[in-house]
TORKOL-4160 file (C-alpha; in steps of 0.2 Angstrom, whole numbers, padded with zeros to 4 digits, m for minus):
229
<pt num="1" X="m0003" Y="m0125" Z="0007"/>
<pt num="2" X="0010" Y="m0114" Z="0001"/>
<pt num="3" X="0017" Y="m0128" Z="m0013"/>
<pt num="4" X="m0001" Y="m0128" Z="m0016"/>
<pt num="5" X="m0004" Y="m0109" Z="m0018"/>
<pt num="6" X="0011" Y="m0105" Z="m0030"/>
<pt num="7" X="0005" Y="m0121" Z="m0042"/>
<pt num="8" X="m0007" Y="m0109" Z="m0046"/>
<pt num="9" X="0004" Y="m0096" Z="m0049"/>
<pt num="10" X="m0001" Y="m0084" Z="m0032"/>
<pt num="11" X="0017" Y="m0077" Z="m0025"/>
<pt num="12" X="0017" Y="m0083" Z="m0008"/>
<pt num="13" X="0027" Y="m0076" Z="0005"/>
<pt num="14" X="0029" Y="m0086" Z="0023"/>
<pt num="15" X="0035" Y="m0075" Z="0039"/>
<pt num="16" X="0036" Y="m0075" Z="0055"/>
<pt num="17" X="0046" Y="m0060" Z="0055"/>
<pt num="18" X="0032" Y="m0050" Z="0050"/>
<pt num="19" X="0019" Y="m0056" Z="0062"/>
<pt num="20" X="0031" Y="m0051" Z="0076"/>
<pt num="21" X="0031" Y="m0034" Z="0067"/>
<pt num="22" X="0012" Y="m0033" Z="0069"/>
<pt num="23" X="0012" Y="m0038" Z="0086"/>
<pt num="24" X="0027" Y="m0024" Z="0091"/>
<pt num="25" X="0014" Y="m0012" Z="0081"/>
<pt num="26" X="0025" Y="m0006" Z="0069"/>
<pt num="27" X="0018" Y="m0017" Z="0053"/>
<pt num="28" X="0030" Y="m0013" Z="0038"/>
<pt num="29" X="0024" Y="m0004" Z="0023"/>
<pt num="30" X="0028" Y="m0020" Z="0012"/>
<pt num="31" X="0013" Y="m0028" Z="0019"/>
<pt num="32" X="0001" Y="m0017" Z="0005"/>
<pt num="33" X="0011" Y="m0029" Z="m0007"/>
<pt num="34" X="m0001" Y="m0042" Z="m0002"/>
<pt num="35" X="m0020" Y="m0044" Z="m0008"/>
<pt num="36" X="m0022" Y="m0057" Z="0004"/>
<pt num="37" X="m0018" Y="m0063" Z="0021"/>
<pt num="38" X="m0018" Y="m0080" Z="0032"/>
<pt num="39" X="m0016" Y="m0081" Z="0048"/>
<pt num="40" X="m0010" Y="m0100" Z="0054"/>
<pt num="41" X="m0022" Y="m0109" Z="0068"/>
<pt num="42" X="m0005" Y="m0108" Z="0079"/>
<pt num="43" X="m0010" Y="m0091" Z="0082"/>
<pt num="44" X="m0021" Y="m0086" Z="0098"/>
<pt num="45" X="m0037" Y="m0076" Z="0097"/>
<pt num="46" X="m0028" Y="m0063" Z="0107"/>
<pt num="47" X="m0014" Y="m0063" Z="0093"/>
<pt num="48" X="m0028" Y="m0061" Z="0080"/>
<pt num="49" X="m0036" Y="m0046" Z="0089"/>
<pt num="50" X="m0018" Y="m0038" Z="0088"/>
<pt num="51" X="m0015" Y="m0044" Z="0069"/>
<pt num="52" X="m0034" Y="m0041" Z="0061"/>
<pt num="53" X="m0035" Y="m0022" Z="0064"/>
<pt num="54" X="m0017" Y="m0016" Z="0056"/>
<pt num="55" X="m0021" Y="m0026" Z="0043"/>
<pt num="56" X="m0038" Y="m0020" Z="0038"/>
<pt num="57" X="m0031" Y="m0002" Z="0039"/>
<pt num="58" X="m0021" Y="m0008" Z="0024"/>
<pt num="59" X="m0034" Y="m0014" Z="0016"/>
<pt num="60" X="m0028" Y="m0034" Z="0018"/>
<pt num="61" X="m0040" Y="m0049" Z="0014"/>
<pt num="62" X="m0039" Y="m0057" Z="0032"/>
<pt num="63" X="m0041" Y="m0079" Z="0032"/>
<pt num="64" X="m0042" Y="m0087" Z="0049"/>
<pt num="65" X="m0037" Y="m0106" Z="0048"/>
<pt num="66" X="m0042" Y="m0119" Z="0061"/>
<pt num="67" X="m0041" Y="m0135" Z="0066"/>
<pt num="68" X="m0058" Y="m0138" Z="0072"/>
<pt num="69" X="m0074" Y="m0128" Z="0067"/>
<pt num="70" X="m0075" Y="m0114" Z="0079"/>
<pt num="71" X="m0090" Y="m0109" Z="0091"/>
<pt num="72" X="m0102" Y="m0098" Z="0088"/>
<pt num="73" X="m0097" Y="m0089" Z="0105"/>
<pt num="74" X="m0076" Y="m0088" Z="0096"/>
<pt num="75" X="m0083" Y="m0082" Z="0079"/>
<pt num="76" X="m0094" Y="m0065" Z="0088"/>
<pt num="77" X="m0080" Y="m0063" Z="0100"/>
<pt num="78" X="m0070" Y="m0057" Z="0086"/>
<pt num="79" X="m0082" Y="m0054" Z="0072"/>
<pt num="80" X="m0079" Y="m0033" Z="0073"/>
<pt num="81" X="m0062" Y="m0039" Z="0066"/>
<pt num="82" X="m0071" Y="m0042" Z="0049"/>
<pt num="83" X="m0061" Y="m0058" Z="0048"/>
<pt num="84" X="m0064" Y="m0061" Z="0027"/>
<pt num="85" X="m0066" Y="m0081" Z="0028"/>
<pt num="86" X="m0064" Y="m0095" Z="0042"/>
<pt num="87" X="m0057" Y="m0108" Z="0032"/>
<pt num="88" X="m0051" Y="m0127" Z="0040"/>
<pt num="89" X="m0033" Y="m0130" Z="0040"/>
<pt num="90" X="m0037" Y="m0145" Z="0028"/>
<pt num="91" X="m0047" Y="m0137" Z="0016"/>
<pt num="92" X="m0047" Y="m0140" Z="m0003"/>
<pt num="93" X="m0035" Y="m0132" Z="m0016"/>
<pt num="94" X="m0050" Y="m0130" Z="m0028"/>
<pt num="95" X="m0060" Y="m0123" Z="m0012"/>
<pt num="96" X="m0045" Y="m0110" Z="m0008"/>
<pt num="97" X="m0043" Y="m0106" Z="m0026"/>
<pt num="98" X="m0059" Y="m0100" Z="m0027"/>
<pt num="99" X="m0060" Y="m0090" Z="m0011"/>
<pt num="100" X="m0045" Y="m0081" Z="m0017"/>
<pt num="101" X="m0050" Y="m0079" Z="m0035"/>
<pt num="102" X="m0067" Y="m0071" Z="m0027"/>
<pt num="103" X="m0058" Y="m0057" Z="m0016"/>
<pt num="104" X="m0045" Y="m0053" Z="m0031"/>
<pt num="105" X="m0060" Y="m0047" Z="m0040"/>
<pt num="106" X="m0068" Y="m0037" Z="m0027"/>
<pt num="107" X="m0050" Y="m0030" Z="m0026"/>
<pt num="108" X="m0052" Y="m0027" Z="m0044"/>
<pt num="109" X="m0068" Y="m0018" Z="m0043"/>
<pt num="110" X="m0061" Y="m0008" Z="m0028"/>
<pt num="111" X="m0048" Y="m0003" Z="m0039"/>
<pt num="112" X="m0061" Y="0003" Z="m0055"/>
<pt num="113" X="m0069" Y="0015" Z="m0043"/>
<pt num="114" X="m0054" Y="0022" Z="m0036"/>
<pt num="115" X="m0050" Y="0026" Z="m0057"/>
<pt num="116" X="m0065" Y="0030" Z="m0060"/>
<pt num="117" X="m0065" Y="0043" Z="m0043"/>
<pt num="118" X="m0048" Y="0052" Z="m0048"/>
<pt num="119" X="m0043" Y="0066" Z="m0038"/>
<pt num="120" X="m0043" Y="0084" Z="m0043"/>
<pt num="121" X="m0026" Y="0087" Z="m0051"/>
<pt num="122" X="m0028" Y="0106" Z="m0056"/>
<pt num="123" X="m0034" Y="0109" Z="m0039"/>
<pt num="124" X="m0021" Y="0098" Z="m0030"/>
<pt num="125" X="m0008" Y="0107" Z="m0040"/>
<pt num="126" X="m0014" Y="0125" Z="m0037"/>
<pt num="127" X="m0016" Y="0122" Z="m0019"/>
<pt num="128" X="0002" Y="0120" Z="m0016"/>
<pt num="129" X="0015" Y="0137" Z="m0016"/>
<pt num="130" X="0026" Y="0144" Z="m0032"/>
<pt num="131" X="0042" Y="0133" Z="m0023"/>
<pt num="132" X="0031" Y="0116" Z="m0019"/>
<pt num="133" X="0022" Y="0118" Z="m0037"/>
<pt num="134" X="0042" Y="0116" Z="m0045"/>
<pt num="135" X="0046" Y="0105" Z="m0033"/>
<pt num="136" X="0031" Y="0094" Z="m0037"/>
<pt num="137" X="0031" Y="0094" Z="m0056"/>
<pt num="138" X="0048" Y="0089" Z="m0058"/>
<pt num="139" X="0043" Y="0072" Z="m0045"/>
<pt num="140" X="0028" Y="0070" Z="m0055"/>
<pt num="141" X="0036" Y="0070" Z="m0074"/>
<pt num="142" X="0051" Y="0059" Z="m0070"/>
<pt num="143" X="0035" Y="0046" Z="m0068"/>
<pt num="144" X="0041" Y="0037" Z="m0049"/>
<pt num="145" X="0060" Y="0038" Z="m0055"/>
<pt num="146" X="0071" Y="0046" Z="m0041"/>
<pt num="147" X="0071" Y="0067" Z="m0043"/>
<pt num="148" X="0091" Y="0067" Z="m0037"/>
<pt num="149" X="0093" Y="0084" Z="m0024"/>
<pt num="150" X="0105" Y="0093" Z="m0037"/>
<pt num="151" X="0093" Y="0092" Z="m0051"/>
<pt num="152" X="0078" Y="0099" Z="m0038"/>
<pt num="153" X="0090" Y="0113" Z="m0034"/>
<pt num="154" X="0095" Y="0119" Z="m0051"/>
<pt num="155" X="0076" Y="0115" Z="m0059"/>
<pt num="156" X="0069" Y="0126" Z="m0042"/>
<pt num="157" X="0081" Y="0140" Z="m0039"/>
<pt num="158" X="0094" Y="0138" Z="m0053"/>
<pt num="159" X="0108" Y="0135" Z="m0041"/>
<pt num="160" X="0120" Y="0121" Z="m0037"/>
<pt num="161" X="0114" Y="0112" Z="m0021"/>
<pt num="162" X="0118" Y="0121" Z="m0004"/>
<pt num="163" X="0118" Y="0117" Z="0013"/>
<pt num="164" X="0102" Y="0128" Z="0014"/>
<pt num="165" X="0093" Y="0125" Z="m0002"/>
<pt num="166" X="0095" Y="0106" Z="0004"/>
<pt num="167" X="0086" Y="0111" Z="0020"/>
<pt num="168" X="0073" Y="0119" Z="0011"/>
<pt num="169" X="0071" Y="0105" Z="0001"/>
<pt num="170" X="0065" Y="0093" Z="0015"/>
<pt num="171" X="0055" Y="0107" Z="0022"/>
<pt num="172" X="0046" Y="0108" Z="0006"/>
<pt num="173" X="0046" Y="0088" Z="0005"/>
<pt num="174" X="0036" Y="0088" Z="0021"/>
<pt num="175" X="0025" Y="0100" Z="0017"/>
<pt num="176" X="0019" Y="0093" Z="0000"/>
<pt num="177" X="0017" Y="0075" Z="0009"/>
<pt num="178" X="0006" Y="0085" Z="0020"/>
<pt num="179" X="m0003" Y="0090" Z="0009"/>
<pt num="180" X="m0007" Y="0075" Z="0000"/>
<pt num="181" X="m0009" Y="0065" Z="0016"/>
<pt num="182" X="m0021" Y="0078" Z="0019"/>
<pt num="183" X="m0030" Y="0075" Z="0004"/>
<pt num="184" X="m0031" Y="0055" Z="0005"/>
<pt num="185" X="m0017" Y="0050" Z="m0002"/>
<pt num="186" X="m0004" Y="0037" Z="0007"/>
<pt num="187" X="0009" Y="0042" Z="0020"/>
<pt num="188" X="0022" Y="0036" Z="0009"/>
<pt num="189" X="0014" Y="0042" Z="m0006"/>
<pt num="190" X="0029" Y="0055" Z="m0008"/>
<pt num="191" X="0042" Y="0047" Z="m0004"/>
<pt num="192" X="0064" Y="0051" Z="0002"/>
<pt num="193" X="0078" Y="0041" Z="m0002"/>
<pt num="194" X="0091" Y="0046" Z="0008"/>
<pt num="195" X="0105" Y="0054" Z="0002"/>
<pt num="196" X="0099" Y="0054" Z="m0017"/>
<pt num="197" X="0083" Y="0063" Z="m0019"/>
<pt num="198" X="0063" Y="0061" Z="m0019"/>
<pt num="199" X="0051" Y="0052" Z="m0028"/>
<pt num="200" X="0032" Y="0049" Z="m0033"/>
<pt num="201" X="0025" Y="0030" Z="m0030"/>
<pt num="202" X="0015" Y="0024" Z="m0041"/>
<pt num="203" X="0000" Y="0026" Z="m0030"/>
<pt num="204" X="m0002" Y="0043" Z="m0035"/>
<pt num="205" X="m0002" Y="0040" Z="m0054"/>
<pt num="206" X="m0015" Y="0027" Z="m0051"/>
<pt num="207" X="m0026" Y="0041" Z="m0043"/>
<pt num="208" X="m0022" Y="0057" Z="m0050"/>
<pt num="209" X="m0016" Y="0061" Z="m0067"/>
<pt num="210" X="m0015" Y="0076" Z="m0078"/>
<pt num="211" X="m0028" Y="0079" Z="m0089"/>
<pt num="212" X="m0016" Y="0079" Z="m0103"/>
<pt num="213" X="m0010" Y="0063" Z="m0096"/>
<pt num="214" X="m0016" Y="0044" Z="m0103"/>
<pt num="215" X="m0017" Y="0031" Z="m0090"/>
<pt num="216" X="m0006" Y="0021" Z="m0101"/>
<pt num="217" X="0009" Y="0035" Z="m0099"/>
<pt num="218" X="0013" Y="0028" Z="m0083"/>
<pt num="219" X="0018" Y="0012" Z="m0077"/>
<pt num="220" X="0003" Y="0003" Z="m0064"/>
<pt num="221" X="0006" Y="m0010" Z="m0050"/>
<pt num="222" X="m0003" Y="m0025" Z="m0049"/>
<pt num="223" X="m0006" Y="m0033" Z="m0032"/>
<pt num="224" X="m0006" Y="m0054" Z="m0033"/>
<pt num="225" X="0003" Y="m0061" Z="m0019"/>
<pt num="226" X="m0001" Y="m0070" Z="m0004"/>
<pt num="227" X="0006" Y="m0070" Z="0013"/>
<pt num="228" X="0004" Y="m0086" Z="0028"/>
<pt num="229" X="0007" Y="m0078" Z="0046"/>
């Protein structure tokens, strides 16, 4: 399936690695790389009850393959999983291609919404403190670059970094990725890379931009690839 898959140009990406992470409960972020998930006819049904729901809280297509067509009793004994499509291990390329060409585009149209739905930025922006405000413009016009700590320091209090303006820095951190959190954004939407400053994802660009702002001004991430568990 996965020589299959990439001859029609879908990045496939085969791990067990990951289903163990699922199972530990603590699924990676990288997993909202992927529009679509399969999930191997190895797997139990106890697995899948474990696997389905952290991956619909990502938003995941979810295909379960088997070996033989499954019961009526096996199907409603997991259907609140809102498994996407049963298909048989054996099924047709041409088949497949369709099934996943008809879930890009409902990904597609989820998409267009969220666009057209985009998030107050004035009142986002005004909600935060005079500190937070700085802090958050400079994330915002480096366009998901990395902000370094020293250029937050100087751009926010016009000082060279100190053991407390560093401190305040990741209190203020926190406290705007609450407040995004808090008003629907990812967790990761605000993101820290350790020892060399903060960033905006893209996600945030996608949903939120100045009104000043084209869409075009800022780069976009497009979700194509497929992952076999």
């Amino acid at each position: 399936m996965q020589e299959s898959l990439q001859k029609f140009n879908y990045e496939v990406f085969v791990s067990k690695t990951m289903l163990d992470d699922i199972l530990r409960m603590s699924v990676q972020g990288s997993i909202r790389f992927f529009q679509l998930v399969i999930l191997s006819e190895s797997l139990s049904n106890k697995e899948v009850e474990m696997i389905v729901p952290q991956l619909k809280e990502k938003r995941v297509f979810v295909f379960r393959e088997y070996l033989n067509e499954p019961i009526d009793n096996e199907k409603n004994s997991i259907k609140d999983l809102a498994i996407d499509k049963w298909i048989p291990k054996d099924i047709g390329m041409d088949l497949l291609r369709e099934l996943i060409s008809d879930c890009a585009g409902i990904a597609r149209k989820e998409s267009e919404k969220k666009h057209a739905d985009n998030y107050d930025y004035d009142r986002i922006f005004l909600d935060f403190t005079k500190n937070q405000q700085k802090f958050f413009q400079k994330l915002y016009d480096a366009h998901a670059s990395i902000v370094s700590r020293e250029e937050l320091c100087k751009y926010i209090w016009n000082k060279e970094p100190s053991n407390s303006n560093l401190a305040q820095l990741s209190v203020l951190s926190k406290d705007l990725r609450r407040k995004l959190i808090n008003e629907g954004f990812s967790e990761d939407v605000l993101e820290t890379v350790w020892g060399k400053g903060y960033y905006l994802k893209n996600e945030f660009y996608d949903l939120c931009r100045r009104p000043d702002k084209k869409y075009s001004d800022y780069p976009t991430e497009s979700n194509t690839e497929c992952q076999i568990i």
